[in-house]
N, C-alpha and C positions, 0 to 999 in steps of 0.2 A: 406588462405581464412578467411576472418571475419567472426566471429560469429554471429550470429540472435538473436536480444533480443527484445521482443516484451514488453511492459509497458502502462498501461491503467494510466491516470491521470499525464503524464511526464511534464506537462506544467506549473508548479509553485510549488512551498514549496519542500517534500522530494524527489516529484517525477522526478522535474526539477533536482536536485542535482544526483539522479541516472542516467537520461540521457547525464549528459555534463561527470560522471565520466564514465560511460560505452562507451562513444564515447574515451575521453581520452587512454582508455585500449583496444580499436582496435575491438570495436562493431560494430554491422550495427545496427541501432533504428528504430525502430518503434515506433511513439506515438501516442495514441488514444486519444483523446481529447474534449472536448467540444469547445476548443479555442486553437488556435497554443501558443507554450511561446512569453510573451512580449518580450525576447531575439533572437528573429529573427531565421536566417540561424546559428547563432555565434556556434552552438554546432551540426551542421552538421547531425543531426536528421532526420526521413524524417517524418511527421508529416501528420494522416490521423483523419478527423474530423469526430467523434465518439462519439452517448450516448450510453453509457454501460447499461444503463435500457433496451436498443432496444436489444434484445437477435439477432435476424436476424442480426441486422446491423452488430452488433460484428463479429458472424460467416461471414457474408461474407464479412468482411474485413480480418480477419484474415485465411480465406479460400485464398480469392486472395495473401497475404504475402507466404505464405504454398505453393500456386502453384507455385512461382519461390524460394522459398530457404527453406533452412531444419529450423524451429527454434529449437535455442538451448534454449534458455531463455525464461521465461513468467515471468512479474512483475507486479499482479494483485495491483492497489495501488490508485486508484480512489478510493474517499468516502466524505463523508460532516459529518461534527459533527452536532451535536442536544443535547441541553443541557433543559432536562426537565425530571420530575419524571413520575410517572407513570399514574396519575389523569389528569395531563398536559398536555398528550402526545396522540394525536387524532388519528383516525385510518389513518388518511391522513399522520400523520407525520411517523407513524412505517412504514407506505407503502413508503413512501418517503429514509427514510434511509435505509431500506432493499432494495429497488430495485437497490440503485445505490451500498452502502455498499457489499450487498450478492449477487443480483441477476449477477452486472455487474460480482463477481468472477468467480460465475457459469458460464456465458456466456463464457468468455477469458479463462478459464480454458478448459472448454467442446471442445472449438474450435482449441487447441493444442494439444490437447492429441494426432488427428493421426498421425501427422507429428512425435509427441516426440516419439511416439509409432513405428512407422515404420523406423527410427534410431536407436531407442534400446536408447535412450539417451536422458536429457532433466534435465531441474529446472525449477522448478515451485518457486515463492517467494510470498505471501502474504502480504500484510500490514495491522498487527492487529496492538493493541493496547497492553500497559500495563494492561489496561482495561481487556485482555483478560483473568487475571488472577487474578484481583484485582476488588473491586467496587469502584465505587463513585458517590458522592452524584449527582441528578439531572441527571442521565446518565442512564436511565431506558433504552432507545432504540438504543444508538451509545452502551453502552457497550453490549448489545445482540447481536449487530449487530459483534462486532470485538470480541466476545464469540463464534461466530460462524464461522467469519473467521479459527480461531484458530482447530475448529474443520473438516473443510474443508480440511485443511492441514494436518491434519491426518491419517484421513481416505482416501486421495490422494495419502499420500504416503505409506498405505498398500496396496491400490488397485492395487496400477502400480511401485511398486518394481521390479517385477520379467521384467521389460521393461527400469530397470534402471534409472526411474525419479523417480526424487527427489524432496518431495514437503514441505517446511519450511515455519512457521509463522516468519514475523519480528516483535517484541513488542516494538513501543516505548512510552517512558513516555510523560515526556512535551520536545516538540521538535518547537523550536521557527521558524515558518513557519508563511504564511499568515493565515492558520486554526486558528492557535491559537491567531495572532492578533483578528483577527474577534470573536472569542469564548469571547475574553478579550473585545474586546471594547462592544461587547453585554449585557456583565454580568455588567462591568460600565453605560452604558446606563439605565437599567432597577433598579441596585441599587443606582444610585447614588456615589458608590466608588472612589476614585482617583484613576485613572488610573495606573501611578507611583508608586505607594504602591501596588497596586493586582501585579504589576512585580515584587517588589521586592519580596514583600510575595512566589510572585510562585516559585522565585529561591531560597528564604530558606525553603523550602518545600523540596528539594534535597539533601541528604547526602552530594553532590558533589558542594550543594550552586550554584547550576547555573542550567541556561535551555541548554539542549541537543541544538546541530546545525545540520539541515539537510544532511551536508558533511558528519558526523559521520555515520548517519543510513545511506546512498549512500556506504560509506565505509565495513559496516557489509553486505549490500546487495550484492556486488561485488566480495567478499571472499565466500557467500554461495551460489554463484549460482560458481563459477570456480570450478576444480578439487580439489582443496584444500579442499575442505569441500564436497567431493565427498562421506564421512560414512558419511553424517550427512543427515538424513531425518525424517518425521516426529516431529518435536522439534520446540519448540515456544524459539525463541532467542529472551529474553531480552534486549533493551539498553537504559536505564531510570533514569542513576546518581544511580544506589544503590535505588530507589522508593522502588520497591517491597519486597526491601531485609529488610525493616524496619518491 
C-alpha cells in the first residue's frame, strides 16, 4: 500500500521537485495549490485547489483526504518571499506574509494531527529558510516569518512525540527556483543592477560557489520524512552550500 503524503505549495520551484520525487518513491500526493503545476498529469499527483490563508478551506480539504486514507506525510512548503526592511514593510504586507507563510502551516498542520494521531505515526516537514537561523538585509518580515516556522517545528515535535510524529524544519539557503528568479529580477528592476552579475554574485556568495537546485532540498525532504530519519525530530536541517557555516 502507498504511503499518503499530503504538500501545500507542490506546483513549482521546491515544492514541484518534492512531488515528482515523492511520486517516484511510491507516494500517493496530494497537492494543495493555488494553480495545478504547468507539468500537467506527468507526475501522477492528484492536485486539490487550495489557499492556505482560508484555514476552513485547508481543514476541509485535508479532512476529506483523512476520511479515505491514513496520512503519513505532511509537507507544509507554500509561502511567498518579501524583500523589505522594517519602515518598508506596511501592516498589509506582514499580514500578507504571515497568513500564507504561518498561518497556511498552522492550518495543514492542525488538520493532520488526528489522522497522524490516531496511527501513532506521522512526519510533519516544514519549509523554513536559512533565514531561520541567520538574518538579512531587507528581510524584516519573510525572515520572521521562516523564524517562526522553525519554531513551529519544535514545539510540534515535543508536543506529539509521545504519538510518534515527527516534526522537522527544512533550511534552505539560495535555492534557484522561480522565488528566487522573481526575488532577483525585483531587486534589478528597482536598482538598476545587471542582472548577470547579481547571479553570479549570488553564487560566489556560497562556500560551494553555486546556488542550491530544488532536487537537492526534494532529496533531504524524502530521507526526513522515511524511517531512516525516524530519531530525528524537532531539528532545523540545514542545506545552503556551507551559508551558515560562514
Amino acid at each position: 500500500m502507498k504511503k499518503v503524503c499530503v504538500i501545500t505549495g507542490g506546483s513549482s520551484g521546491i515544492g514541484l521537485s518534492i512531488v515528482k520525487l515523492f511520486v517516484e518513491n511510491n507516494y500517493q500526493v496530494f497537492n494543495l495549490d493555488l494553480s495545478p503545476s504547468t507539468m500537467g498529469d506527468d507526475f501522477k499527483s492528484e492536485y486539490r485547489q487550495c489557499d492556505v490563508t482560508d484555514v476552513s478551506k485547508v481543514t476541509e480539504i485535508i479532512n476529506a483526504i483523512a476520511d479515505e486514507h491514513s496520512i503519513d506525510v505532511l509537507i507544509s512548503n507554500a509561502g511567498i518571499h518579501f524583500s523589505a526592511n522594517i519602515e518598508n514593510t506596511s501592516e498589509a504586507d506582514l499580514d500578507k506574509v504571515f497568513n500564507i507563510n504561518v498561518k497556511g502551516a498552522y492550518a495543514a498542520i492542525k488538520a493532520v494531527l488526528p489522522s497522524m494521531k490516531a496511527n501513532k505515526n506521522g512526519a510533519i516537514l516544514l519549509m523554513a529558510s536559512d533565514q531561520a537561523l541567520i538574518a538579512k538585509h531587507n528581510s524584516f518580515a519573510y525572515n520572521l516569518s521562516k523564524s517562526a516556522l522553525a519554531s513551529i517545528a519544535k514545539t510540534t515535535a515535543l508536543d506529539y512525540a509521545s504519538f510518534n510524529i515527527r516534526a522537522n524544519a527544512v533550511c534552505p539557503g539560495t535555492i534557484e527556483t522561480p522565488l528566487y528568479h522573481q526575488a532577483i529580477n525585483n531587486y534589478c528592476q528597482k536598482s538598476g543592477a545587471d542582472i548577470n552579475e547579481v547571479h553570479q554574485d549570488e553564487a560566489k556568495l556560497q562556500p560551494l560557489q553555486r546556488l542550491g537546485q530544488p532536487e537537492e532540498v526534494a532529496e533531504l525532504v524524502l530521507f526526513l520524512a522515511s524511517d531512516k530519519a525516524k530519531f530525528i525530530t524537532g531539528s532545523l536541517q540545514v542545506i545552503d552550500g556551507g551559508y551558515t557555516a560562514q
